[in-house]
N, C-alpha and C positions, 0 to 999 in steps of 0.2 A: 343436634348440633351443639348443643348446650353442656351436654352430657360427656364428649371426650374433651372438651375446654375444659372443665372441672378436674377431669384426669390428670392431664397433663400438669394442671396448677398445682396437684397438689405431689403429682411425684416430684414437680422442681422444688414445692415447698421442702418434702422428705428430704431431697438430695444436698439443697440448701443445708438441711441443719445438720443432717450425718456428717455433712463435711467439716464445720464448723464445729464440731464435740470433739473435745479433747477423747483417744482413746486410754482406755485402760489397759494393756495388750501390750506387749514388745517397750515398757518402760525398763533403763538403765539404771542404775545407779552406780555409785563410786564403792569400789573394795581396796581396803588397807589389809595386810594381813602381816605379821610377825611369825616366824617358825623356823623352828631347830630342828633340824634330821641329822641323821646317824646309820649307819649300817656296813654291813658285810656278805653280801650277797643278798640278803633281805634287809629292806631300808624301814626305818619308821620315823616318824614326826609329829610333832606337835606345836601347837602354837596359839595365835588368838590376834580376832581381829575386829574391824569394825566395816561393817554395810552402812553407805549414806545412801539412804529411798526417799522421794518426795521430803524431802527437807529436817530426817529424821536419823539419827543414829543406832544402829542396832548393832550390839558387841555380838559377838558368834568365837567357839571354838571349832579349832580345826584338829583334826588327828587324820594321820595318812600310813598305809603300810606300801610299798613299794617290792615288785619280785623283778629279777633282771640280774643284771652286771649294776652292784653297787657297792662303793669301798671310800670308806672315811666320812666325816661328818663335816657341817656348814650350818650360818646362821642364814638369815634371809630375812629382808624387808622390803615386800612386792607392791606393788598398787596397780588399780587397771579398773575395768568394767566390767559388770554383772547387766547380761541383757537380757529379754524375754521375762522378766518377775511381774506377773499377773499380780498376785498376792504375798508379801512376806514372807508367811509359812513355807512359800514353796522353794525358796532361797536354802534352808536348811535340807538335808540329806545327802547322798550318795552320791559321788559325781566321781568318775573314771578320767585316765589322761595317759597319753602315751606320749613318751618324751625320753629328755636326757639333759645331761647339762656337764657342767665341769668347776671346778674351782681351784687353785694353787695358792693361798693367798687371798685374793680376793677373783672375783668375776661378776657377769650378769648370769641372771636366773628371767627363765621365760616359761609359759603354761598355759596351755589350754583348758578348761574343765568343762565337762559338759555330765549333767543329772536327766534324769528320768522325767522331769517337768518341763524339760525343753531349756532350763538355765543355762546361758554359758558365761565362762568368767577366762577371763585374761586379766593376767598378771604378768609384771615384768619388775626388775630391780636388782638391786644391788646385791652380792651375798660375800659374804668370809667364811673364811677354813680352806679343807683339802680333800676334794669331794671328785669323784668319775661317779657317772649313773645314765646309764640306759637301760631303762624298763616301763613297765606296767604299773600305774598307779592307783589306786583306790584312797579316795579324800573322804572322810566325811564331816561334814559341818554340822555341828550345833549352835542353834542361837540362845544364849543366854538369858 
C-alpha cells in the first residue's frame, strides 16, 4: 500500500518541476536585417543584420539569389522574429522562401524563411526603389 503512494508522490514530484523548467526548445528572438537586391530575371542580394537571443546580440550576413519573374532593384529594412533556435549555430545556414513583393517608389516587404533546423523567420518593413519579383528564393546567413 506504501509502495504506489511513493509512485504517485514522486511522478507529481516529476510533473511539478518539468513544468516549472524553463524550456530550451521553440525560443524567439528579435531579427533586424538591412538588404539591397537587384536583378533581372535572376535576383541577388545582400545585406547584414543583427539576431537578439536571450539578451544577446549577434551580427549575421545575409546573401540571397532569387529565380522567377524579377526586374529592378530596392533597399529594405525588415524586422520580425526567428522562432524554434535551440542553439545559435543553428540560426546561421540555408533557409528557402517562396514570395514576391512590389515596389514603385517606396512599399512594404514581407518574408517567410524557413532552414533545415526547423528556424523560421518573419520579416516585414519598409523598402525603396522600383522592384516586381515573384519567385523562388534561397537566403543564406552567416553569423559574423
Amino acid at each position: 500500500m506504501l509502495r504506489p503512494f511513493l509512485v504517485r508522490l514522486a511522478v507529481l514530484a516529476l510533473l511539478a518541476f518539468v513544468s516549472t523548467t524553463p524550456s530550451l526548445a521553440q525560443v524567439s528572438g528579435q531579427v533586424r536585417v538591412k538588404i539591397v537586391k537587384a536583378g533581372l530575371l535572376v535576383g541577388g542580394g545582400a545585406g547584414t543584420g543583427v539576431l537578439t537571443y536571450r539578451g544577446r546580440n549577434y551580427p549575421f550576413r545575409v546573401t540571397g539569389l532569387s529565380l522567377g519573374v524579377t526586374a529592378g532593384a530596392s533597399f529594405g529594412r525588415l524586422e520580425g522574429r526567428a522562432s524554434g533556435i535551440r542553439e545559435v549555430r543553428d540560426f546561421a545556414g540555408t533557409y528557402s522562401s517562396v514570395g514576391g513583393g512590389a515596389a514603385l517608389i517606396g512599399g512594404i516587404n514581407g518574408v517567410q524563411l524557413r532552414n533545415d533546423k526547423g528556424i523560421t523567420i518573419v520579416l516585414q518593413g519598409p523598402k525603396a526603389g522600383l522592384e516586381f519579383a515573384a519567385n523562388l528564393s534561397e537566403i543564406i546567413i552567416s553569423l559574423r
